[in-house]
Every structure is written in structure tokens, then in C-alpha cells.
FITORRO-596545 format. One record per residue (C-alpha): residue number from 1; x, y, z. Coordinates in Angstrom, 3 decimals, padded with zeros to 6 digits, always signed. Example, Ala and Ser with C-alpha at 12.3 -4.5 7.8 and 13.67 -1.06 7.14 Angstrom:
% residues 2
<r 1 <+012.300 -004.500 +007.800>>
<r 2 <+013.670 -001.060 +007.140>>
//
This chain:
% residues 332
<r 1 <+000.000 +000.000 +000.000>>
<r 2 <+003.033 +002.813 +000.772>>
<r 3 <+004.307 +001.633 -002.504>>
<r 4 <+001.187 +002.231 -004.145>>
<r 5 <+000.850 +005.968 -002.607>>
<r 6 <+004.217 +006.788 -002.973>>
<r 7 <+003.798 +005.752 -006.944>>
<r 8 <+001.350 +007.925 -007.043>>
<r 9 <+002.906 +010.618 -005.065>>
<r 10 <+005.921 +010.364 -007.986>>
<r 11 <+003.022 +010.391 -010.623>>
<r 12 <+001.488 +013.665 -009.504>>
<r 13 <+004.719 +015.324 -008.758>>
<r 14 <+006.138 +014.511 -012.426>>
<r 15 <+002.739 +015.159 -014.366>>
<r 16 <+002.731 +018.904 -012.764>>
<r 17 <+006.391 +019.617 -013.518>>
<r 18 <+005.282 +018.426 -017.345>>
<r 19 <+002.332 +020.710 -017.589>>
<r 20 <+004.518 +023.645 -016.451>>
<r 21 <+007.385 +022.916 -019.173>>
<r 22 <+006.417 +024.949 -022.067>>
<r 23 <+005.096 +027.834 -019.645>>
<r 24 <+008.589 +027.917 -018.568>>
<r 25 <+010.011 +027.708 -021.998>>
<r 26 <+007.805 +030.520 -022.467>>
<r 27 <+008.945 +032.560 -019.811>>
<r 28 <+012.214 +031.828 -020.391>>
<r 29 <+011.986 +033.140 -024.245>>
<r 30 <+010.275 +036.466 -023.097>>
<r 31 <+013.422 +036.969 -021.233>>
<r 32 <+015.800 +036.798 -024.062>>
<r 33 <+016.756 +039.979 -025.601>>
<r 34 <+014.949 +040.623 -028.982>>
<r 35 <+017.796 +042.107 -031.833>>
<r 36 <+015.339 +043.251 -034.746>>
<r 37 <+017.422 +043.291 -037.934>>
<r 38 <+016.230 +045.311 -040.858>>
<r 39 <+017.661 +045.447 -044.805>>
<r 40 <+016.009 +046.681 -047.838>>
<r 41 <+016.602 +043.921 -050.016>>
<r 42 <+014.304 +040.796 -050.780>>
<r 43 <+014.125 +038.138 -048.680>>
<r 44 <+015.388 +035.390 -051.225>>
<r 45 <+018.472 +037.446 -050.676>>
<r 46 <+017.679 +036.494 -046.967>>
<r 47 <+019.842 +033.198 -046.690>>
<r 48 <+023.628 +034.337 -047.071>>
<r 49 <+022.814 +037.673 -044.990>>
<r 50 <+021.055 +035.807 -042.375>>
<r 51 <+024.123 +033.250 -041.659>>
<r 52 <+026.651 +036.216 -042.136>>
<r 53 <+024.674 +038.055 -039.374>>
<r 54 <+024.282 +034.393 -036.910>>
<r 55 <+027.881 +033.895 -037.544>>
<r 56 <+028.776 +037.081 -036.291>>
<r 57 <+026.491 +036.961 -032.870>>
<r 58 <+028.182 +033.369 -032.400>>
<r 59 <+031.926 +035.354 -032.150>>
<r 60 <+030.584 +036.731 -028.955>>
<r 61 <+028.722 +034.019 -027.975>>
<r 62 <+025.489 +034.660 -028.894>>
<r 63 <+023.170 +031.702 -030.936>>
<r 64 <+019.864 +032.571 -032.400>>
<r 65 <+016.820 +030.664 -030.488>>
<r 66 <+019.219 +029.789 -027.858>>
<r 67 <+020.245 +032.938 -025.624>>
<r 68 <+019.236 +035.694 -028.224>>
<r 69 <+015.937 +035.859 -030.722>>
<r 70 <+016.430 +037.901 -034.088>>
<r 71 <+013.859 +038.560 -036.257>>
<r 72 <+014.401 +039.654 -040.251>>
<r 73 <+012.584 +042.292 -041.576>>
<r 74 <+013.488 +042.235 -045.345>>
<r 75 <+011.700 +045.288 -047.155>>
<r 76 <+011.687 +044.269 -050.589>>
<r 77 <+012.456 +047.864 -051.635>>
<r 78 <+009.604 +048.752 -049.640>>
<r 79 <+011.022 +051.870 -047.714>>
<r 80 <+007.839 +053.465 -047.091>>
<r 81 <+007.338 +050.550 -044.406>>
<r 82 <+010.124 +051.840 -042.343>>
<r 83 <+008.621 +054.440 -039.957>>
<r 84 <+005.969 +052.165 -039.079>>
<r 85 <+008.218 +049.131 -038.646>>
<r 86 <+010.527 +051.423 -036.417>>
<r 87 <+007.123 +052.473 -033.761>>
<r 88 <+006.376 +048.925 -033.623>>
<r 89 <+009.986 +047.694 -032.472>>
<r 90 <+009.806 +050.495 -029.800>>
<r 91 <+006.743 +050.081 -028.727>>
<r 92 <+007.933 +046.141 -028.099>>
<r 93 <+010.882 +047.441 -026.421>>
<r 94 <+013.279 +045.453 -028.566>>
<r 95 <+017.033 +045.323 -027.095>>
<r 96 <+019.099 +045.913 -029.893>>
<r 97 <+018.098 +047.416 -033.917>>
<r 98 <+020.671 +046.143 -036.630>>
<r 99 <+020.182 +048.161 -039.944>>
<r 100 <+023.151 +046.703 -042.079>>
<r 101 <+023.214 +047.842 -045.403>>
<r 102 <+020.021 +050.222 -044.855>>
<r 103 <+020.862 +054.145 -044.554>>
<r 104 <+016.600 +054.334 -044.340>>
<r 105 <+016.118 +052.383 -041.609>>
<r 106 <+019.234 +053.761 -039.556>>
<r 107 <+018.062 +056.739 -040.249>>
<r 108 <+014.365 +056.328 -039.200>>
<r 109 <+015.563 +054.388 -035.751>>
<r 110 <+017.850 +057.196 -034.585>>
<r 111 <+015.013 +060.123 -035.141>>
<r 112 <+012.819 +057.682 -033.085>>
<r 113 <+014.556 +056.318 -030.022>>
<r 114 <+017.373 +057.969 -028.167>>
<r 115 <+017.475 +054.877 -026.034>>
<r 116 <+017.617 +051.771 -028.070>>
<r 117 <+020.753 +050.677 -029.292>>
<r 118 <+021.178 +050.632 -033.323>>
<r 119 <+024.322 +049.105 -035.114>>
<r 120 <+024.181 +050.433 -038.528>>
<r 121 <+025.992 +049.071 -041.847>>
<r 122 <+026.130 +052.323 -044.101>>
<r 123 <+027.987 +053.749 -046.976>>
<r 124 <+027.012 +057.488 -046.177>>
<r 125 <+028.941 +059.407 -043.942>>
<r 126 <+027.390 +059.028 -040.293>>
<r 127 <+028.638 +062.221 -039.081>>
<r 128 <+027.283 +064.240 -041.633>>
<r 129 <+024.172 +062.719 -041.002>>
<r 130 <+024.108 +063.633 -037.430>>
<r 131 <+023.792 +059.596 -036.383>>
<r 132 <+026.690 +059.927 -034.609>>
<r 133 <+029.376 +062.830 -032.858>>
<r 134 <+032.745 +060.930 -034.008>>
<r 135 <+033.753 +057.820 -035.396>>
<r 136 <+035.909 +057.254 -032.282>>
<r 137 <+033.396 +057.965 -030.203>>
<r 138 <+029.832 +057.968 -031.811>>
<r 139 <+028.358 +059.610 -028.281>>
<r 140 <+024.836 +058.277 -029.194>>
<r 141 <+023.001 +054.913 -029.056>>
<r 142 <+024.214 +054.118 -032.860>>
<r 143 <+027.787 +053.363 -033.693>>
<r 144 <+028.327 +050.147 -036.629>>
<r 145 <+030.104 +049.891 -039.330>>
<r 146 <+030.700 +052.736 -042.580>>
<r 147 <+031.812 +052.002 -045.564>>
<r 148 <+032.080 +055.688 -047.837>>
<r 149 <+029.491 +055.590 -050.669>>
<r 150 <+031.799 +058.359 -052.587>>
<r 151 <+034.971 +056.495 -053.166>>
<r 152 <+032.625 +053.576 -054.024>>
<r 153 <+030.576 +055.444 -056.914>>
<r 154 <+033.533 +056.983 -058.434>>
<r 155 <+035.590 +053.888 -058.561>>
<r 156 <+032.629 +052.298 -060.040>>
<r 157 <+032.855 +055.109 -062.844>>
<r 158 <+036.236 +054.560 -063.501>>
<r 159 <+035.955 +050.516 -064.194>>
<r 160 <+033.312 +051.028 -066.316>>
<r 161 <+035.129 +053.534 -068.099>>
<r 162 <+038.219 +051.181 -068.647>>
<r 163 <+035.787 +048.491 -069.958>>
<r 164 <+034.273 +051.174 -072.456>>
<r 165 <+036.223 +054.086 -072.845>>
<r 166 <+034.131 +055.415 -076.127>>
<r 167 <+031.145 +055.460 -073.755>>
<r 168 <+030.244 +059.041 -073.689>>
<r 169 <+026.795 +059.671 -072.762>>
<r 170 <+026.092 +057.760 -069.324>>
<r 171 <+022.835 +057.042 -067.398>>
<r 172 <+022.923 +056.902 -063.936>>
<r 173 <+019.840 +054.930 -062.391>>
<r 174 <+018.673 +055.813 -059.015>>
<r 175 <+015.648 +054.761 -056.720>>
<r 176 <+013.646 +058.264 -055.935>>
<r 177 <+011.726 +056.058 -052.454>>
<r 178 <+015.730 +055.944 -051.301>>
<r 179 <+016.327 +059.385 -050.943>>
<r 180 <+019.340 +060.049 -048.856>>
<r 181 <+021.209 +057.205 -050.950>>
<r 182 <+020.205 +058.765 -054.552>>
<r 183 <+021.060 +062.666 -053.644>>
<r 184 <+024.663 +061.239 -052.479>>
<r 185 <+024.878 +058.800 -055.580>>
<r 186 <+024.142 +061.131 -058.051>>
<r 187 <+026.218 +064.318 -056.199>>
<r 188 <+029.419 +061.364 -056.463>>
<r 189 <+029.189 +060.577 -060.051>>
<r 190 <+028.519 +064.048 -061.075>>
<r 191 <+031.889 +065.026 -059.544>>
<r 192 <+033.856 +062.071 -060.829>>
<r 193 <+032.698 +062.603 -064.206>>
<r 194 <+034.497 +066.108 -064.528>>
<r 195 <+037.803 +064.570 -065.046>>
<r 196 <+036.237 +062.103 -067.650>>
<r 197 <+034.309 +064.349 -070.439>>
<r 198 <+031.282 +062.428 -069.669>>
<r 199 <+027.690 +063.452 -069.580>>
<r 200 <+025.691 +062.068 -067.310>>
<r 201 <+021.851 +061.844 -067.126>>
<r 202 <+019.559 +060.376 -064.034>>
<r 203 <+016.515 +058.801 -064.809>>
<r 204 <+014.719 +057.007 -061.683>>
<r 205 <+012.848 +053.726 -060.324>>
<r 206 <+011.233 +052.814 -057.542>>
<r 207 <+009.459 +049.906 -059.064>>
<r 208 <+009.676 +046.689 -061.534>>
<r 209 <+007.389 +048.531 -063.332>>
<r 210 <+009.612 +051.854 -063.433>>
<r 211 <+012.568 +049.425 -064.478>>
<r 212 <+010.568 +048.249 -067.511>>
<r 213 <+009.512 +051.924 -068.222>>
<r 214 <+013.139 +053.090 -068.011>>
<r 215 <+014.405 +050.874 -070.496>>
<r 216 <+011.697 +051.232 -072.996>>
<r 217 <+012.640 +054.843 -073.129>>
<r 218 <+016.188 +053.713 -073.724>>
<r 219 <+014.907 +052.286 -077.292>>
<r 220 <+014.381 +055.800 -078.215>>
<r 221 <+017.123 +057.411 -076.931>>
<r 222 <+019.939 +054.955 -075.637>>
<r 223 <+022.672 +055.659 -073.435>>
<r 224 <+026.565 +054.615 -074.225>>
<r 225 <+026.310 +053.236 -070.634>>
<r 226 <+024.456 +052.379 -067.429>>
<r 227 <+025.579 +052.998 -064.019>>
<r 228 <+022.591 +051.164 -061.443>>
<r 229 <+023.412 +052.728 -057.795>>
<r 230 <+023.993 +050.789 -054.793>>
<r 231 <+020.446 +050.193 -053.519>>
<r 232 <+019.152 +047.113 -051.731>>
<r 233 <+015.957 +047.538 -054.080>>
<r 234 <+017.993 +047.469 -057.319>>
<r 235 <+019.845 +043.910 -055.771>>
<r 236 <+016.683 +042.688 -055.183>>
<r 237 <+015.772 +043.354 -059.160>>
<r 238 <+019.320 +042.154 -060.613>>
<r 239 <+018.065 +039.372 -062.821>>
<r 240 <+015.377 +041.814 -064.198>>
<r 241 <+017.876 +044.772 -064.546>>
<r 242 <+020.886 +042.282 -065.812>>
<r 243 <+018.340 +040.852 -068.130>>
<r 244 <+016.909 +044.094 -069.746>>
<r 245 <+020.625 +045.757 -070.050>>
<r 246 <+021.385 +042.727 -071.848>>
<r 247 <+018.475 +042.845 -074.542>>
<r 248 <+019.411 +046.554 -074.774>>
<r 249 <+023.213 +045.817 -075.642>>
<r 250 <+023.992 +048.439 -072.764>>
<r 251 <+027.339 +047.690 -070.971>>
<r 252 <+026.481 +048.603 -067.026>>
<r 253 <+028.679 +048.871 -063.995>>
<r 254 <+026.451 +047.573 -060.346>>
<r 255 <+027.252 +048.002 -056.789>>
<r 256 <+027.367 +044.317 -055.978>>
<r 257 <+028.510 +040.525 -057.193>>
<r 258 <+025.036 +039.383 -056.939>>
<r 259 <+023.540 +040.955 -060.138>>
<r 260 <+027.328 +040.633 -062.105>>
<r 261 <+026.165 +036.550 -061.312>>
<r 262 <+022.725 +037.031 -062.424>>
<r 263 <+024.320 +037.975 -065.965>>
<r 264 <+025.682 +042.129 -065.323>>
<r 265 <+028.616 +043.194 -066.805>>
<r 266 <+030.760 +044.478 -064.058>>
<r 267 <+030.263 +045.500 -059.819>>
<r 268 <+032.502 +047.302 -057.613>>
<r 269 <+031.330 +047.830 -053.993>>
<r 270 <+030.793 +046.674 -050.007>>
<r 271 <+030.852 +042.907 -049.306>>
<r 272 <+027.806 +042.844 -048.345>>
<r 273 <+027.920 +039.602 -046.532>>
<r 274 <+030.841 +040.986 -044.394>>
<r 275 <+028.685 +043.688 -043.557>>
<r 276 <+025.970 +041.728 -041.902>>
<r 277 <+028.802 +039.883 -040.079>>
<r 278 <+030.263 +042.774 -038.545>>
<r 279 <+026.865 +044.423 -037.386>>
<r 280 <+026.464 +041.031 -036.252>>
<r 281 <+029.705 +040.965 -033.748>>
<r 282 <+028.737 +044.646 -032.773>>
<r 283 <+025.349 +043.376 -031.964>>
<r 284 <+026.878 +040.846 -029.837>>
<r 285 <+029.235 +043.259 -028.308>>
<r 286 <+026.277 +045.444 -027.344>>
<r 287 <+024.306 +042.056 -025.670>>
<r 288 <+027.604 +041.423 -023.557>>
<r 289 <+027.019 +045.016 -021.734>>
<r 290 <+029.412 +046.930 -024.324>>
<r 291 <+027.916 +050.849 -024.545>>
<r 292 <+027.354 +052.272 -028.485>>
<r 293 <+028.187 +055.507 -027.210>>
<r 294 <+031.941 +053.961 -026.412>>
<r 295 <+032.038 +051.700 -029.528>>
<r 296 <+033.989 +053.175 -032.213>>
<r 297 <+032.664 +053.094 -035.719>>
<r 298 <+034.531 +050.951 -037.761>>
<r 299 <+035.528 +051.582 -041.886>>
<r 300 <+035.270 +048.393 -043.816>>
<r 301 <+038.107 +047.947 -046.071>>
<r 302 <+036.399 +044.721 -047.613>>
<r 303 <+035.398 +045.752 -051.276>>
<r 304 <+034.650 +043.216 -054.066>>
<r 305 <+034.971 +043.870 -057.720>>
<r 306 <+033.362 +040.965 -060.007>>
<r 307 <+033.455 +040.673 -063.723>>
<r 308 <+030.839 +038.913 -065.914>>
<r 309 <+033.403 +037.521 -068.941>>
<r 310 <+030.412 +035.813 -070.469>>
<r 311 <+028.334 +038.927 -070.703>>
<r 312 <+031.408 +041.168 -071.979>>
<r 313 <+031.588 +039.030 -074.651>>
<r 314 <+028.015 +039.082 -075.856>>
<r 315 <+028.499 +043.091 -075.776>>
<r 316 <+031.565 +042.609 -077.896>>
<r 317 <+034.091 +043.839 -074.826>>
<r 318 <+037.790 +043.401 -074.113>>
<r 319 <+037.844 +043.420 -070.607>>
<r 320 <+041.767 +044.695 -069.889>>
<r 321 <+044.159 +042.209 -068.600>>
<r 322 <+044.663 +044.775 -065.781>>
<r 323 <+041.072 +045.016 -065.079>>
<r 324 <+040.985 +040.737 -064.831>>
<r 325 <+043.615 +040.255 -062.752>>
<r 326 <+042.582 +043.120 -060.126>>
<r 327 <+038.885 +041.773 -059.840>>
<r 328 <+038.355 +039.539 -056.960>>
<r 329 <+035.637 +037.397 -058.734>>
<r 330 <+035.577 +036.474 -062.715>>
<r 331 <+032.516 +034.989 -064.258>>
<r 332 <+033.590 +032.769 -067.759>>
//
């Protein structure tokens, strides 16, 4: 009879502790700090980004769905979203905001909170800007990682020149809904063209649609060249933009390896990848008690220029010998 009662005793005990497991689990997860990462590009773009960003929490010991949750907000080009995105990851108190490779969103997160850390990945200058008070000591609750948009849109220039140095008449694509990033694009190329004899004319997209519409006016008066800025939107449309430049027998120069793979001629910009990997180890920093106000903002020195050999010939190019052996990825 003891037996019997104590059996049951053990029964009770271990069917209570059961039924309070995932209410622990829960409590447990509503304790771990919440790092909302936001990007403009498309979320089949997600994948690389996403381990980049996990590998770089997992240098300082953080592990996503272990002792830290991250969720991905991938835009899609969608920058209107932004301030609304921003309210709703203060109003849920989130512990850290990581806007790699997204002037918008940093921009949007440090007009809203003054108390919320944000780790930025951006090519404008974050001084200027008024994000931060120095790079050695941003003073704030941003600090992150800069690489400078200028020296990136007139190298651009210049390898597209080499590749086509009859190209005369250049259009410069920017995306109107990414405002900070176009005004700085288009002031860069204007100055780098001075040196060059080139004339340079914007025409803008915000949409597929737009894309189509810019290239159909191309048929009627076509450009010697294309230069696409560096905007998550435009990565997000590089088989549609590598595909139309292609029917259009326009040579164009990109800001990353991603659309030179989907078929463009030629990128020169950030490693983007590296990027999310470094706001990732900030991140972590941040977690681990580190103060953004005290964390120096770092200039990547990571840049990655591809070539697309198959689509230079279809265009009828010579891509230098010079230019080949300088680029850090070749496409046959």
C-alpha cells in the first residue's frame, strides 16, 4: 500500500512539472533579448545575410533561439514601411536594432529612439548625417560599421570607363523612395565625371514597373552606358535589370557581385555579406554590456569587384588584362 501511494505521489509530482514545461520555456523566451534586424533587399536574398549576421552573434557568444531571438525584416524595396516598422519595435521594447546595409532604416531608428541601441551598416557618412558625434566615439546609441558611398561610386565610374572608354553619354539609375542614398549617388558621379568628359543623365525607379519603363525609353534614346546605384531595391531586381541591359546591348557597372552573377557586366562595392557579419559581432558586443556611445565606428576595407566575362563578350568587350587580374571574382 506505501508503494502504491508513494507511486502515485511520484506520478502527480512529475505530471505537474510536465504541464509547467512549455510555460517555462515561455517565460524563459520572453526573457531573451529581442535584436530586430532590418535590410532593404528581398528576402530570397535572406539566406547568405542571415548566416553572415548568426555567424557574427556566435563570435561573442550569442546563438539565435538559444540565448538571443532575431527577427528579419526584409523590405523588398519597400522603404515606405520603415517608420511604421521602427514604432512597432519600440513600442515592443526590442534590445538591440541592426540596420546593415540600410541608410533608411538607420536613419528612421535614430530620429525615433534615443534609447535603443542601433548598429548600422552604411555607406554614407554618419557624421554628416548627425547619427553619430565621431567615429571614435559615436556619443549616441548608434555606432556600426561605414563604408564611404563616394569612393565607391567613383571607382565604379572609372571601371566602367576602362571596360568602355568610347562610352560618352552615361545614365545613372537611381531609386527616388531611397532618398538620402540617390542625392549622395548622383552628387558622387557628377563630380567624378568632370575629369572624364562624360555626360551624365539620371533617370529614376522605384518599381519593376519603373525598371521596364526606363528601359523602354532607352529604345528611343539609348545611353553609351548604365551605371545602377547601390540600392538594396535594385539587388533585389538584378536578374530583371541584368536581363533588360542585356536585350538593350547596354554595358552597365552595379554596386554588388550578386547581379554581375545574375548575368551584369561588371560590380565594384561593399561585401555585403561581411557587412551583416560585422553588425552582427557589434550586436553581440552590445548584448555582452558593451555601450554604443563607447564603440567606435569601424571603416570596412572589404570591397569586391566581379566581372561577368560571359556577358562582356556578348556586348563585344575586351575586358583589360589589368582590369581581370585586379577583380576579386571572374565569371567565364
Amino acid at each position: 500500500m506505501m508503494i502504491d501511494i508513494r507511486r502515485r505521489e511520484f506520478v502527480i509530482a512529475l505530471s505537474g512539472a510536465i504541464a509547467t514545461w512549455p510555460s517555462n520555456i515561455q517565460a524563459q523566451r520572453l526573457q531573451l533579448p529581442v535584436v530586430a534586424v532590418i535590410n532593404g533587399a528581398s528576402a530570397d536574398l535572406s539566406s547568405q545575410f542571415e548566416t553572415a549576421f548568426r555567424n557574427g552573434l556566435a563570435k561573442t557568444g550569442y546563438a539565435e533561439g538559444d540565448n538571443v531571438i532575431v527577427e528579419y525584416h526584409w523590405l523588398d524595396g519597400q522603404f515606405h514601411r520603415v517608420p511604421t516598422l521602427i514604432a512597432d519595435l519600440i513600442r515592443r521594447r526590442v534590445t538591440v536594432i541592426a540596420t546593415p546595409v540600410s541608410m533608411a532604416a538607420t536613419l528612421a531608428a535614430k530620429d525615433a529612439t534615443k534609447e535603443i541601441p542601433i548598429v548600422f551598416g552604411i555607406s554614407q557618412d554618419p557624421v554628416k548625417f548627425g547619427i553619430i558625434a565621431s567615429f571614435a566615439r559615436p556619443g549616441g546609441n548608434a555606432t556600426g560599421i561605414n563604408f564611404l558611398n563616394r569612393e565607391l561610386d567613383i571607382k565604379r565610374l572609372e571601371f566602367l570607363h576602362q571596360l568602355v572608354p568610347k562610352a560618352v553619354r552615361i545614365a545613372v539609375l537611381l531609386n527616388p523612395a531611397n532618398r538620402e542614398n540617390a542625392e549622395s549617388t548622383a552628387q558622387n558621379v557628377q563630380v567624378a565625371s568632370r575629369g572624364m568628359g562624360l555626360q551624365l543623365r539620371m533617370v529614376y525607379a522605384s518599381t519593376s514597373d519603373q525598371i521596364d519603363e526606363v528601359f523602354a525609353r532607352f529604345a528611343q534614346d539609348r545611353p553609351d552606358a548604365l551605371v545602377v546605384a547601390g540600392d538594396s531595391f535594385f539587388t533585389g531586381r538584378r536578374v530583371q535589370l541584368a536581363t533588360l541591359a542585356a536585350r538593350a546591348m547596354i554595358p552597365a557597372a552595379y554596386s554588388t557581385s550578386q547581379i554581375v552573377e545574375a548575368g551584369g557586366l561588371i560590380s565594384y562595392g561593399s561585401n555585403i555579406a561581411d557587412t551583416f557579419y560585422e553588425v552582427g559581432v557589434y550586436t553581440g558586443r552590445i548584448l555582452n554590456g558593451a555601450k554604443p556611445a563607447e564603440l567606435a565606428v569601424v571603416q570596412s576595407a572589404k570591397f569586391v569587384l566581379a566581372i561577368n566575362m560571359k556577358t562582356a563578350k556578348m556586348l563585344g568587350i575586351t575586358v583589360p588584362r589589368t582590369l581581370v587580374a585586379f577583380a576579386n571574382e571572374v565569371i567565364e
